[in-house]
N, C-alpha and C positions, 0 to 999 in steps of 0.2 A: 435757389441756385443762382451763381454769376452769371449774369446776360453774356459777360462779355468774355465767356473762356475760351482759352487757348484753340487752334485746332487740333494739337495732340491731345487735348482731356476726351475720353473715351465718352461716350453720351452714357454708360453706366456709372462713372464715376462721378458720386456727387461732393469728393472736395473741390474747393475754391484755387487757382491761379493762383502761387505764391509770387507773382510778378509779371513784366510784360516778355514775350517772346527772347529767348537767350539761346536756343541751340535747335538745330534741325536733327530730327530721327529718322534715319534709313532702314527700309526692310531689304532682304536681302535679292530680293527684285529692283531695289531702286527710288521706290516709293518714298514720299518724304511727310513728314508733318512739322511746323516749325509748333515750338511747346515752351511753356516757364520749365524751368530745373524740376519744378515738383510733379508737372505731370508730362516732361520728356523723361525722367526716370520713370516713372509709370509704366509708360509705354515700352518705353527700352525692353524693360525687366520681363513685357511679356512678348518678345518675339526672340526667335531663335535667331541669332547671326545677324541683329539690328545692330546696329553704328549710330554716333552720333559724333554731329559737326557745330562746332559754334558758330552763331549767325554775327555778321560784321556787327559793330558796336557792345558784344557782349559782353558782359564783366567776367577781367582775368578768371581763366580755370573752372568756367560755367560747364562745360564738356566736361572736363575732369570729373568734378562734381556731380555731375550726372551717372556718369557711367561708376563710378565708385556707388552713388547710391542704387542702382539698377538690380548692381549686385548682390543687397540685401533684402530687396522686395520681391515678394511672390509675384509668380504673373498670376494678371487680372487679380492684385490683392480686394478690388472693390465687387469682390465674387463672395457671398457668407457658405459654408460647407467644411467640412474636414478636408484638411490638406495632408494626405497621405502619400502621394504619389512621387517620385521623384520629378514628375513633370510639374506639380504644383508648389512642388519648393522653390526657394530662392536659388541664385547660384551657390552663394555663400553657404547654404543648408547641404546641398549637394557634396561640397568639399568636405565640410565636416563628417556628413556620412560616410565618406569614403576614407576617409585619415584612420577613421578608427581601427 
């Protein structure tokens, strides 16, 4: 595992930092974690009513990016079990279920 990962990579999440620090994640307390794109969507993706902010110097539409991807990852995807639940889907899974 990277010595040197992000503070949003979860200590169960064993992918690597696809780059240095691009956006801040907020919980809905406030709390912040500054994260690369690949695991501030991570994290996004598992809290309910998280935000995210791009940190000064990011490259254009890092936010964007984030939160677009947020929306297709299960929370805590680096969890192995059957995702049944509507809590353990994505958003995007969610919507789909519900269209039908």
């Amino acid at each position: 595992m990277d010595r040197q990962r992000c503070p949003a990579a979860h200590p169960q999440d064993p992918t690597p930092c696809d780059g240095p620090p691009a956006v801040t994640v907020r919980d809905t307390a406030g709390a912040g974690a500054d994260g690369c794109e690949h695991h501030g969507a991570r994290i996004l993706a598992s809290l309910k009513g998280g935000r995210v902010h791009p940190l000064p110097g990011a490259p254009e539409g890092a936010a964007i990016r984030v939160f677009k991807a947020a929306d297709t990852i299960r929370p805590f995807c680096w969890l192995d079990g059957p995702r049944t639940q509507p809590s353990q889907l994505s958003r995007a899974e969610n919507r789909a279920l519900h269209q039908r």
